[in-house]
N, C-alpha and C positions, 0 to 999 in steps of 0.2 A: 504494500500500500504506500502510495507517495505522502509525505508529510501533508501537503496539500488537502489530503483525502483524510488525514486522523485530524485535522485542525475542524474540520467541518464536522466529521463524527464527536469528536468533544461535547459542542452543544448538546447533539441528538441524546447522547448518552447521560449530560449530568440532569436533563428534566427527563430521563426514564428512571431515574437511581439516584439524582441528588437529594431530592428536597425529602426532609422528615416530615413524618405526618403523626399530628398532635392530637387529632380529635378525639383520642381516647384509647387505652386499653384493652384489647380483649371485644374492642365494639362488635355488635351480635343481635343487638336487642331491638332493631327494626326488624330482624329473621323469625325469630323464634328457634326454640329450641331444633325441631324435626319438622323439617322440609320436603316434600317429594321433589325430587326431580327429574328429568331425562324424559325417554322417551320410547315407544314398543314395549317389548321385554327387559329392557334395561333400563327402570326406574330405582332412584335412589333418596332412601331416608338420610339427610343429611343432617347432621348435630355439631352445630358452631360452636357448641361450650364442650367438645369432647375432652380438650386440655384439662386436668385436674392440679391446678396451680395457679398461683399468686405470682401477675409481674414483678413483687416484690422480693418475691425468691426466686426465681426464676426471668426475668424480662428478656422481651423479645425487641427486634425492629420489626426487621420481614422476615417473615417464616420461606426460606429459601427453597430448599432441599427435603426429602426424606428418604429412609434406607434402612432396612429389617436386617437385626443380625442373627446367627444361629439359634440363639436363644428367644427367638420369638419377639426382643424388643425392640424398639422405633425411635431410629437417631432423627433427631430433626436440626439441621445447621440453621444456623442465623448469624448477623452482623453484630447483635450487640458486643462492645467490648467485652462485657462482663463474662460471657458463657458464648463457646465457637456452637456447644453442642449440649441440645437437649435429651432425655431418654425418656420416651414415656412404656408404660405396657400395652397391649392393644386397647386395653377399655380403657386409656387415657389417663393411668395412674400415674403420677411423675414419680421418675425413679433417680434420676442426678442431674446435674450438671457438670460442664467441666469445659476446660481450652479456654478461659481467661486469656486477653491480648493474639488471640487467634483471629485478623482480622478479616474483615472483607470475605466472609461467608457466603459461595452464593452455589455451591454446589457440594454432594460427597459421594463415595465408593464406597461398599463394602467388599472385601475380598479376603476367600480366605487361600493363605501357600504355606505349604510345609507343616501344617496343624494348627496354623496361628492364623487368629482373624487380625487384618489390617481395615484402616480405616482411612479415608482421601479426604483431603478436607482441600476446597476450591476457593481461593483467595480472589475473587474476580479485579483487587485494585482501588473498589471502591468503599474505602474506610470510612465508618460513621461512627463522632464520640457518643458518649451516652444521650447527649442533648444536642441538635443540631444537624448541620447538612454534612452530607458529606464530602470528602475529597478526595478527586482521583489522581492515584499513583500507581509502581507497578506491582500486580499482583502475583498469585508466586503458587506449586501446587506442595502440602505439606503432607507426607505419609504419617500414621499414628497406629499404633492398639489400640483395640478397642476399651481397653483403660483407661485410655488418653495420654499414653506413654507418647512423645513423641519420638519417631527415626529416624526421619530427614526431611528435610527442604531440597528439593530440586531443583536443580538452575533453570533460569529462564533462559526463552531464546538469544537475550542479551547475551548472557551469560555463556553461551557457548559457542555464539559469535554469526549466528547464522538467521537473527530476525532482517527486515526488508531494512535498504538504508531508510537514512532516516525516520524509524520508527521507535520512540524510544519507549515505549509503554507494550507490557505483556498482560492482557487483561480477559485472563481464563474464565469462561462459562461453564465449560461441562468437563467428564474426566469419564472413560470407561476403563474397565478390567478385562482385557483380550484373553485368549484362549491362548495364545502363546506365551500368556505370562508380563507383555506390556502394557502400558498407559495409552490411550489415547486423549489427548489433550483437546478441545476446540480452545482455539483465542480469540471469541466472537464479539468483544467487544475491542479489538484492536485490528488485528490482522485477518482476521478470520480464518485464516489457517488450521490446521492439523496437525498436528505431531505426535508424532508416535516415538516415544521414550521407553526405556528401561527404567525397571525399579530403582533404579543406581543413578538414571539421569542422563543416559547415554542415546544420544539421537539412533534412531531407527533412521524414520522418513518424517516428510514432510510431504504435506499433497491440501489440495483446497484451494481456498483465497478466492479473491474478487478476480471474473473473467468477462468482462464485459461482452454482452450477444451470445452468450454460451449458456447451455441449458446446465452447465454445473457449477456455474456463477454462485457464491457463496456471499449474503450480503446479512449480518449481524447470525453469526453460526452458533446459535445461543441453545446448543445440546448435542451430543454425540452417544448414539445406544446401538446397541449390535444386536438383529434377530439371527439366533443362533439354529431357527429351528432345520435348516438344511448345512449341518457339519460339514460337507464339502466344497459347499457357497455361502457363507457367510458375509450377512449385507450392515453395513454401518449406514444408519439413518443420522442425518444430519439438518435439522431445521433452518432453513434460507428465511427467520423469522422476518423480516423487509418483505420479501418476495410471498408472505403467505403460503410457504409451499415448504413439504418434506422432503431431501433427496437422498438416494440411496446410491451408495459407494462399496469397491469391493476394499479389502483390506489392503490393497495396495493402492485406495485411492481412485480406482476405475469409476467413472460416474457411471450407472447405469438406469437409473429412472425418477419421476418427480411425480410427486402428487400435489395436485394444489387445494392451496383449501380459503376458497376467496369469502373475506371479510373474515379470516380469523387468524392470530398471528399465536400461531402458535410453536412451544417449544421443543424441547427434550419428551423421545416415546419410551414408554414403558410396555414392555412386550410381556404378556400373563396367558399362557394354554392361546387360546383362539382367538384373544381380542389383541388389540393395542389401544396404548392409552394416551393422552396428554393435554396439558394444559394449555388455554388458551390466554395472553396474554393481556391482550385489547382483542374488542370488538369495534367495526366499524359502523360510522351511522348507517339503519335501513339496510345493512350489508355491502356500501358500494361506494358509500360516501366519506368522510374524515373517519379520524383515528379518535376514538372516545375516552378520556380520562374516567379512571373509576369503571372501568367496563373489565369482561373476561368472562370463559366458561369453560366446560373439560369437551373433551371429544374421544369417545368410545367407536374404536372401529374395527371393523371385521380383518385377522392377521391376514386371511387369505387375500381375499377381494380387494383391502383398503378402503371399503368403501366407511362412510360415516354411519354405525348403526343409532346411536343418541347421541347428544349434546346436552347433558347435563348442566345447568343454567343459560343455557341456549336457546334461539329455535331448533324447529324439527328438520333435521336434515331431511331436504328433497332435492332428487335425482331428475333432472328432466335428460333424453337422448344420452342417458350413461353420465350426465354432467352434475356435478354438483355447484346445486345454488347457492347463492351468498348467503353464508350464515351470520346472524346479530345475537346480541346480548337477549335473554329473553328481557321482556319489561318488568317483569320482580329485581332485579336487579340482584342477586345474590350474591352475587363473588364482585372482589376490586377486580384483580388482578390475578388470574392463574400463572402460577411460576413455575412449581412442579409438585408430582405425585408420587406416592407410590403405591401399589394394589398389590394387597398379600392372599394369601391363598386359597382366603373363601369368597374373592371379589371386592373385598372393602378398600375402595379410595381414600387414600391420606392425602389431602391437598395443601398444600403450603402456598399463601400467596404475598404479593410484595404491596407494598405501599396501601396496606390491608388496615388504619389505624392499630398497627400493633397487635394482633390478633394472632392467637395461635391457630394453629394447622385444625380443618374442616374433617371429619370422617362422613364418608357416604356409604352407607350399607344398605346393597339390592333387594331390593324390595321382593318378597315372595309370591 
């Protein structure tokens, strides 16, 4: 990316992630408790106060990320100084905290190698004190145990000499765990690139980035997930969240196909038996029009087809000539901002969202 082109990104990025929002803790109480949402057979009771916790023990900014460890518990990353990482049980009992001065939370990994669970913690760059906006610098990816032991910090692509010239900011979005045992990095709010690293930090490859007129044009790459379910083609989805569209790449980077998904800007997928999942970030007006502050919803779709089967806080996805229509916010307005999710293994959505007044993570559970 030319200097030119992160000078311009700057703005876009500090009114997506700068400004703190004050109106309150934990706010929920225009929702009510249990929600239905979605749509056909995949309707969802959702419960805004599933957290069992006081910001005062526990506070949040934006509820970033979340990630299930062997033991059944649910990391959930955020920005505040105070705590990198929340734990709760599934029914939302809070079980610790921990990663104090772990800043710029905006994504995590879990992985287990050698018998040991590791933990990824995604420093996106954009640091927020406990009061206040925040500031962007460069952000960095920190491997952990699941105790919060830290291992290491990894270099950035400064660091190892090979980011665009003048580019001088590394500002990581998403982090996946390969089957060969690497990292895959996205840097979607700087470079938009890829990298694929060693546990140790040692470049692999590099593939992605912004290609103007080309269908694998990468523009704000704000997630990197791997459908693992054909072991001898294995596809990394990567969200062109600008372009409203998911594209999928082979592990060396091959672009092979795009899904669009017009009026909905969505992120990072989570892939669960048959469906895939994810967040929607903004919704636009009427589907077609600007980009709506305070807007977002999830999107449940079929692993095989791709198609959109609900839109939980959405409308209802319709198909005209195989196409899918612009999707909006539904008008209950339920979610700020979908950031990301996760769906464990009886179908229940953990959604985390950003500039949510400090609210913790959403459970949705399918309705029978």
């Amino acid at each position: 990316m030319k200097p030119i082109l992160l000078t311009l990104l700057f703005p876009l990025l500090a009114h997506a992630h700068g400004p703190d929002n004050h109106a309150g803790p934990n706010s929920a109480e225009h929702i009510g408790k249990n929600v239905i949402l979605g749509h056909g057979d995949l309707k969802y009771s959702a419960d805004f106060h599933w957290a069992k916790v006081s910001p005062d023990t526990a506070p949040v900014i934006n509820s970033h990320a979340l990630a299930e460890d062997k033991n059944g518990l649910i990391y959930l990353v955020t920005d505040h100084p105070e705590n990198a990482f929340l734990v709760f049980k599934k029914d939302g009992t809070f079980v610790r905290a921990f990663g104090k001065g772990l800043l710029g939370g905006h994504s995590l990994e879990i992985f287990e190698k050698d018998g040991i669970e590791y933990l990824v913690h995604v420093d996106c760059g954009w640091h927020f004190p406990a009061e206040g906006d925040a500031v962007p610098t460069n952000g960095k990816i920190t491997i952990l145990k699941t105790d919060g032991t830290i291992v290491r910090s990894l270099p950035t692509p400064q660091d190892m000499g090979i980011c665009e010239p003048g580019l001088k900011k590394f500002m990581p979005c998403d982090v996946a765990y390969t089957p060969q045992g690497t990292l895959l990095i996205a840097d979607g709010y700087a470079s938009d690139y890829i990298y694929e690293v060693t546990l140790t930090g040692e470049l692999v490859r590099r593939w992605g980035g912004p290609k103007k007129d080309d269908p694998a044009n990468l523009s704000n790459a704000h997630g990197v997930s791997l459908d693992l379910s054909n072991p001898e083609k294995p596809l990394v989805w990567v969200p062109s969240r600008n372009e409203t569209a998911l594209k999928a790449f082979t592990l060396d980077g091959e672009y092979i196909e795009t899904i669009e998904l017009p009026g909905a800007y969505a992120g990072q997928l989570f892939f669960r038996d048959d469906k895939v999942y994810t967040a929607v970030c903004w919704s636009k007006e009427n589907g077609t029009g600007k980009r709506l502050q305070g807007s977002g919803f999830l999107l449940v779709m079929d692993r095989k087809t791709k198609k959109v089967l609900s839109a939980p806080g959405g409308t209802e996805p319709v198909y005209k000539d195989g196409v899918l229509q612009p999707l909006m916010q539904d008008p209950s307005k339920p979610f700020f901002h979908g950031h990301d999710l996760y769906v464990d293994a009886e179908g229940s959505i953990y959604l985390g969202e950003w500039a949510a007044q400090r609210r913790y993570p959403c459970k949705l559970t399918l309705t029978k």
